[in-house]
N, C-alpha and C positions, 0 to 999 in steps of 0.2 A: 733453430734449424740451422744446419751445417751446410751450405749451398756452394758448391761447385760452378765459376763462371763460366759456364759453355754454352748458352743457350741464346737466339737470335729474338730480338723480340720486334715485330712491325709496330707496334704500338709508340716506340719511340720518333720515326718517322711523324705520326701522326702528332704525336706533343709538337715535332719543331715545328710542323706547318702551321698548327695553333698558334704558336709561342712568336710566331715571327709576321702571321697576319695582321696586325695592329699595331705594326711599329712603327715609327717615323722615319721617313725614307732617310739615309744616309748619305750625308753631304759628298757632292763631287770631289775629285781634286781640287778641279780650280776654285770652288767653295771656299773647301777648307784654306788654300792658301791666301785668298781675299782676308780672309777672319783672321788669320795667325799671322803677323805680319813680326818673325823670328830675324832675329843676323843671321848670316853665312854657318856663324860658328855654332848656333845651339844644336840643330840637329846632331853632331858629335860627342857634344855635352850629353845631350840627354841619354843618346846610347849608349854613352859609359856610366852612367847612372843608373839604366836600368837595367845594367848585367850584375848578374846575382850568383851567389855558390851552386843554383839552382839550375839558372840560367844555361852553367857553365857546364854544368854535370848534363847536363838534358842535350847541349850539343855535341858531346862524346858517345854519346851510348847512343842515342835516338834512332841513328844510320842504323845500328848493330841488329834493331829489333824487328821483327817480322810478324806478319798475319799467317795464322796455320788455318785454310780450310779443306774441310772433308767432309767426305760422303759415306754413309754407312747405309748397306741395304739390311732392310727389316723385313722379315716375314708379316702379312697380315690375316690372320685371322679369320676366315670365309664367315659371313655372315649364315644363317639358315634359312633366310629368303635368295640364297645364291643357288642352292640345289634347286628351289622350282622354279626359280627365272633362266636357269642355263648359265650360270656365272661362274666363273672359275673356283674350284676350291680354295684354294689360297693363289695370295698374289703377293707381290714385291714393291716396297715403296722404300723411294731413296730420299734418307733424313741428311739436310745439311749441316756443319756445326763450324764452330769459331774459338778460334784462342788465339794466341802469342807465344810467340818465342825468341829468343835472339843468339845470334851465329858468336861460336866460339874458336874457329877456326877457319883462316881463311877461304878451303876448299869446301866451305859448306857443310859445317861440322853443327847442327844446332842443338838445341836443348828446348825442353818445352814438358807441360805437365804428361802422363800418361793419360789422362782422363781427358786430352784434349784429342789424343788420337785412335784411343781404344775402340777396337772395332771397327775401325778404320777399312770400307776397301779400293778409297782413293782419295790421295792429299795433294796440295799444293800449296806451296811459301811465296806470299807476293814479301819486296822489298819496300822500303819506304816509299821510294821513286815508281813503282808498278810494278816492275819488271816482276815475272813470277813462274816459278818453275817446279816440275813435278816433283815430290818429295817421296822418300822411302824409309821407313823407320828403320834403324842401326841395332838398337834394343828399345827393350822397354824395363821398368819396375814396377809393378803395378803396386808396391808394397810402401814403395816409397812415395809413387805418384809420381816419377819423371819418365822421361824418354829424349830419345839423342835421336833427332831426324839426319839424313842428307840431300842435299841439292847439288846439282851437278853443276858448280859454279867454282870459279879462280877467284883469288884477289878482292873478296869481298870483304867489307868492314868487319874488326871483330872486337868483343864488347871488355874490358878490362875488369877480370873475376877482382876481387877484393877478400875479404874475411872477413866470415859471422863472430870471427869470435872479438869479445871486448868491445859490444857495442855499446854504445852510452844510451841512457834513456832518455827519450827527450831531444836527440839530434835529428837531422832530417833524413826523412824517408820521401824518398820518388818514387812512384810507381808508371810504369810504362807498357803501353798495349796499347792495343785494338777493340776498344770496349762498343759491343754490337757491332762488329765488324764492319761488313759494307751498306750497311744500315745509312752510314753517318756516309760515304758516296767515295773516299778517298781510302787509301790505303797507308798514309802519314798515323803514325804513333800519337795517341794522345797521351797526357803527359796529367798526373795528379800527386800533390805536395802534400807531407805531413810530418808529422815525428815516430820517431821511434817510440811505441806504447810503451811495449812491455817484452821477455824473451824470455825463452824456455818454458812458452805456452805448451799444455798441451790439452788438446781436444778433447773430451771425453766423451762428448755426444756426436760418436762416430755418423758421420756421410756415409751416402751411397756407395756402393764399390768396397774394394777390401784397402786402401788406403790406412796408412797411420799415421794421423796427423798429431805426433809430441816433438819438443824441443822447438815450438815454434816462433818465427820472429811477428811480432804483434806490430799493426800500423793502422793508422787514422789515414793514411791518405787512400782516398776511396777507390778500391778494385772493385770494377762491375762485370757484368756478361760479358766474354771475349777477352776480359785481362789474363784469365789463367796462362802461365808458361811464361811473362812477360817480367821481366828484372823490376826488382826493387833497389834502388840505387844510392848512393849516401852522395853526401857532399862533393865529394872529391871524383865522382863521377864511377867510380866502383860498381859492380855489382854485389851485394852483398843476400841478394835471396830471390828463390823464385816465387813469384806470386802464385797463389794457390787456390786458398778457401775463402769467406768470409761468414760470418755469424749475422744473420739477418731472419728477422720473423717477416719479412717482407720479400725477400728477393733480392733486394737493391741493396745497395751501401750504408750503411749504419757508421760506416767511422771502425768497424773490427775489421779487420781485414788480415790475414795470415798467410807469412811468406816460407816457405820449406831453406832453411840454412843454405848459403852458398857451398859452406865445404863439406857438405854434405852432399848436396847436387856434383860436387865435382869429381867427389871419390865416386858416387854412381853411375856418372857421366866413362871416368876413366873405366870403369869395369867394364861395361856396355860396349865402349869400342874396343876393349883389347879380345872379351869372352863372348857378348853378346848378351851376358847376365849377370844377373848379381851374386855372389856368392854369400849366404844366408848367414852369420855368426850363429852357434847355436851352443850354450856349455849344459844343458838340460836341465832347468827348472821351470817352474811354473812358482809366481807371486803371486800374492792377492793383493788384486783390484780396490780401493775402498768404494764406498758408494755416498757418493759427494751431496745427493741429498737428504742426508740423515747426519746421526750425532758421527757417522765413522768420519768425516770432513776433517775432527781434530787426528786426523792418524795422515794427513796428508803430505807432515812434514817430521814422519815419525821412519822414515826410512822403508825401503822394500821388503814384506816379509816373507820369504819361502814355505811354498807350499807344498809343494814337492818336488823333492830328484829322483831322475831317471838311475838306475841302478847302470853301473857300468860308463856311466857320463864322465864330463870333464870336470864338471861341479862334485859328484861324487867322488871321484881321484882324489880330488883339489881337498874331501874333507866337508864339504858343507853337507850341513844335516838340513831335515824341514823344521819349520821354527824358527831356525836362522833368521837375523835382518842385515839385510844389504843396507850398506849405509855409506859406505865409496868405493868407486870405480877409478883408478885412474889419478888424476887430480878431478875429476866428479861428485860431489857430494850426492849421495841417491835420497832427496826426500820422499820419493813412493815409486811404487812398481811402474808409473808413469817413466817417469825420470830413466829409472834401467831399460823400459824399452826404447827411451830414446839412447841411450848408451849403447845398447847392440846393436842399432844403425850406424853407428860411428868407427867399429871394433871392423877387425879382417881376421879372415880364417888364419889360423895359426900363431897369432901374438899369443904373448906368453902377458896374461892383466893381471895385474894385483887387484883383492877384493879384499876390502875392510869391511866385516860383519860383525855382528853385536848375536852372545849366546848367553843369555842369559846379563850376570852382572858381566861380563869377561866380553874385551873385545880383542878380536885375531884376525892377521892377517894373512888372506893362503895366496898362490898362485895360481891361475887357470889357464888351461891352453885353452883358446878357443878355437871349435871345429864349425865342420858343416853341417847342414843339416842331415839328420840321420839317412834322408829317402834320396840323399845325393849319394850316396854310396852304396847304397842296397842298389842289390841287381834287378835289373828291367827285362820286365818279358812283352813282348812285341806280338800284339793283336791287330790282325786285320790290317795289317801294315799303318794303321791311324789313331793306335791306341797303345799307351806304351801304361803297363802296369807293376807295381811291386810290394812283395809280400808284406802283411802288415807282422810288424815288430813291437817287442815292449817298448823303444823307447819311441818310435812315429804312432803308436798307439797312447801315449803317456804328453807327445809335443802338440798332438793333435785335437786329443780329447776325445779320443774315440770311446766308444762304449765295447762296443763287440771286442773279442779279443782274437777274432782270427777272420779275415777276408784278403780280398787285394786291395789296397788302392791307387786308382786311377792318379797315376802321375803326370800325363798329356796326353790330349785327344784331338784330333783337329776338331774349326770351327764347322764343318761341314756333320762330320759322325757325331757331333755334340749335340746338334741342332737335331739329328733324327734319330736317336736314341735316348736323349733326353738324359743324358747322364755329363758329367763336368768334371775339371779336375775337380780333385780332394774329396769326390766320391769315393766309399767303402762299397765294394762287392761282395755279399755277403753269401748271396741266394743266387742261382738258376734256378729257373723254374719248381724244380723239387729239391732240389740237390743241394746241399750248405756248400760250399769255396770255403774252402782250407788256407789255399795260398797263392800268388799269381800265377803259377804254372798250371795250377786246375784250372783256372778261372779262362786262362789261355784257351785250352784244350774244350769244353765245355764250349764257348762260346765256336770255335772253328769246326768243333761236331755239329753243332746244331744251323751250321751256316748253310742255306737251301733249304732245309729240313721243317719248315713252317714257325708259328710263332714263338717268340720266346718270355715270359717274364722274367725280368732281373729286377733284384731287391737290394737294393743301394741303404747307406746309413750317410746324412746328410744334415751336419749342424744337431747331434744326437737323436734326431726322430727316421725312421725308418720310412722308404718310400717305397714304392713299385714302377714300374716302367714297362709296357709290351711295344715288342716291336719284331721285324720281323727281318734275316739275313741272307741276301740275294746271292748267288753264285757266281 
C-alpha cells in the first residue's frame, strides 16, 4: 500500500500515556548533580563530543521548517432516517489535516506536498517557536505532488536547497516534520536519521490522487503522519528532497520512505511563482507500461517502447515511429516507460532534446521540440461562467485515452458547480440529454438553452466507461 502522511491519529496520545505510566520518576537536578560529581571542564567536552554531521545539519534547517494545518469542509451524506426525524438533508462537517513544509524565501515563500493542502478551504503555518499565521496557496501541481504556500511574514529563516543529483547510496538521510502534528503538544520539528536507500525509485503501485510518483529518492529514516512536505536533508545541512510517500502495509513506517527530487521541486516551485502552474512537456507518445508481476519484469531495463504517436506531434516531426525504443534522453539512460515519465518531469516546454532510440538492429538519434500540452492551446469556451471547455481533438483524444472521438472536454470547473453537477475535470461531454456534443461550442450552447428549462441529463465518458449525471439549471 502506497500511503500518503496526512492523517491525525489520537491513538498515539494514548500509547504515550501508556508508555510513560510505569516509568521511574526522573531524577532532579540536584539528584543528578549529587550522583555526577564532573570538573568544570567536562560539560564542554562532552558537547563537542556529541556534535555530529547530523547534529549540525538538523541546526541549520530545523528553524526553516513548519507545520501546515488545514481545514477542508465535506459534504455528508443525510442518512434515510433524517427525512422521518426532521433532520437536515445534507450537512457539513470540517476534517482537519497535518503536514510539513519549510520556507524558501524570506518573505514567506514555502513549499510543501499538494496532497497536504488539496482541498484545502483554510490553512495556517505555525513556526518552530509557535508563532503561526494564515497561509494561501501561490500554486499548486497536483501531478507532481507539490505546492508553494505564503505567509505574510519578513525576514524568516530559510532552508539551503542542495542537489538530488549524484547522491551516494548509503550516505545520510534526515528527515524533518511534524509527524502527528499537535498530537505530540508542541510545534518544534522532529527530527529522524538514516541513509540514502536507493534513487530513481519509481512507484508503480499508484496512491490516491493523481500524483506520479517516479525518479524517486528512497530513505530508511522514518516518515510518518504529518511528515509529508517536510525536507529530507544530507549531511552538510542541504535540502535535497521533499518528503512525500512511504510503502507500508501498516500505515506506519517500515524503513521505505520516498522523497520527490529537490531539483525537481525547485523547477516546480519556480514555475508556480512566476505562472501559477506548471507547464505540461508533452512531445505525443504514449509507452508501454510492463507489468512487474509477471515474466514482462525482464523488459524493465530494456528501454521505453512506443506505443503510439500522435500524427502531427513533435515525436512525429522528430521521425519516431511506434515500435520505436526509447533508450536515452539527455545524458538519461531510459530503462522503461517508468524512467521517460520521470524525464518529462524534468524537460521545459520548448527545449530542443535529443532522443537515442533503438529501430530495429539500428540505433538513431533525432531531435525534439518539446511542446505543451495539446488542450493548452486549443481554444476554450466559457460555460456558465464556471466551466471552461474544449473541443476534443486527435491528438487530446490519442494523450488522453479517450474512447469517443468527438465530445468537449471539461478543462476547469469550479469546486462548487463540480460538486453539484457531478461532473470534474478530464470529463468527456459526450451527451445532452438526447442530443450527441460534436464539439465545445455545442455543448456551450445546449447547456445555456436548457438553463431554467427543467432537468438535464449529461453523459460524460470518464477513465473509459461512460456515466450519467441529472441535474438541474437555475436562472
Amino acid at each position: 500500500m502506497i500511503a500518503r502522511s496526512k492523517a491525525l491519529s489520537l491513538l498515539i496520545a494514548a500509547a504515550l500515556v501508556a508508555a510513560c505510566g510505569g516509568a521511574t520518576p526522573t531524577p532532579s537536578i540536584a539528584q543528578s548533580t549529587q550522583v555526577a560529581q564532573l570538573p568544570a571542564s567536562a560539560p564542554q567536552a562532552i558537547n563537542t563530543q556529541r556534535r555530529t554531521a547530523i547534529t549540525e545539519a538538523v541546526a541549520k534547517v530545523a528553524p526553516t521548517v513548519v507545520t501546515v494545518q488545514t481545514e477542508v469542509v465535506q459534504k455528508v451524506q443525510a442518512s434515510p432516517f433524517d427525512f422521518f426525524f426532521g433532520g437536515q438533508q445534507g450537512q457539513q462537517q470540517v476534517q482537519s489535516g497535518i503536514g510539513s513544509g519549510f520556507i524558501v524565501r524570506e518573505d514567506g515563500v514555502i513549499i510543501t506536498n499538494a496532497h497536504v493542502v488539496s482541498g484545502a478551504t483554510k490553512m495556517s503555518v505555525a513556526l518552530p517557536d509557535g508563532t503561526t499565521y494564515p497561509a494561501k496557496v501561490l500554486g499548486i501541481d497536483e501531478l507532481n505532488d507539490l505546492a508553494v504556500l505564503k505567509v505574510d511574514a519578513k525576514k524568516l529563516p530559510v532552508a539551503k536547497l542542495g542537489t538530488s543529483r549524484g547522491l551516494v547510496i548509503g550516505e545520510w538521510a534526515i528527515a524533518i516534520g511534524n509527524p502527528y502534528g499537535f498530537v505530540l503538544g508542541n510545534t518544534e520539528p522532529a527530527v529522524t536519521a538514516g541513509v540514502i536507500s536507493g534513487t530513481g525509485r519509481n512507484l508503480t503501485a499508484r496512491s490516491e490522487g493523481s500524483g506520479v510518483y517516479v525518479d524517486m529518492i528512497q530513505t530508511d529514516a522514518a516518515i510518518n503522519p504529518g511528515n509529508s512536505g517536510g525536507p529530507l536533508v544530507n549531511a552538510l545541512g542541504e535540502v535535497i528532497g521533499v518528503n512525500s510517500s512511504i510503502y507500508s502495509p501498516s500505515g506506519g513506517s517500515v524503513g521505505l520512505g520516498f522523497a520527490i527530487p529537490i531539483d525537481r521541486a525547485r523547477r516546480v516551485a519556480e514555475d508556480l511563482l512566476a505562472h501559477g502552474k506548471v507547464r505540461r512537456p508533452w512531445i505525443g507518445v504514449k509507452t508501454e507500461f510492463p507489468q512487474t508481476n509477471t515474466m514482462e519484469r525482464q523488459s524493465l531495463n530494456g528501454g521505453a517502447k512506443v506505443r503510439t504517436v500522435v500524427d502531427g506531434s513533435p515525436a512525429a516531426k522528430a521521425g519516431i515511429q511506434a515500435g520505436d525504443i526509447l533508450v536515452r534522453s539527455r545524458e538519461r539512460a531510459l530503462r522503461n516507460a517508468y524512467d521517460w515519465e520521470a524525464e518529462l518531469l524534468e524537460l521545459r516546454v520548448d527545449d530542443q532534446v535529443p532522443l537515442t532510440l533503438k529501430r530495429g538492429s539500428r540505433e538513431l538519434t533525432v531531435t525534439v521540440r518539446i511542446a505543451d500540452l495539446p488542450e493548452v492551446s486549443a481554444q476554450k469556451v466559457s460555460v456558465l461562467k464556471e466551466i471552461e471547455l474544449i473541443s476534443l481533438t486527435p491528438a487530446i483524444r490519442s494523450e488522453r485515452g479517450i474512447r469517443r472521438t468527438a465530445g468537449a472536454l471539461v478543462a476547469t470547473i469550479s469546486p462548487r458547480v463540480s460538486d453539484e453537477l457531478g461532473i470534474q475535470t478530464g470529463d468527456l461531454i459526450f451527451q445532452v440529454n438526447n442530443s450527441p456534443v460534436a464539439d465545445a461550442p455545442q455543448a456551450a450552447k445546449m447547456l445555456e438553452y436548457l438553463s431554467g428549462r427543467g432537468p438535464i441529463r449529461m453523459w460524460i465518458e470518464r477513465g473509459g466507461q461512460a456515466y450519467w449525471t441529472d441535474f438541474q439549471i437555475g436562472r
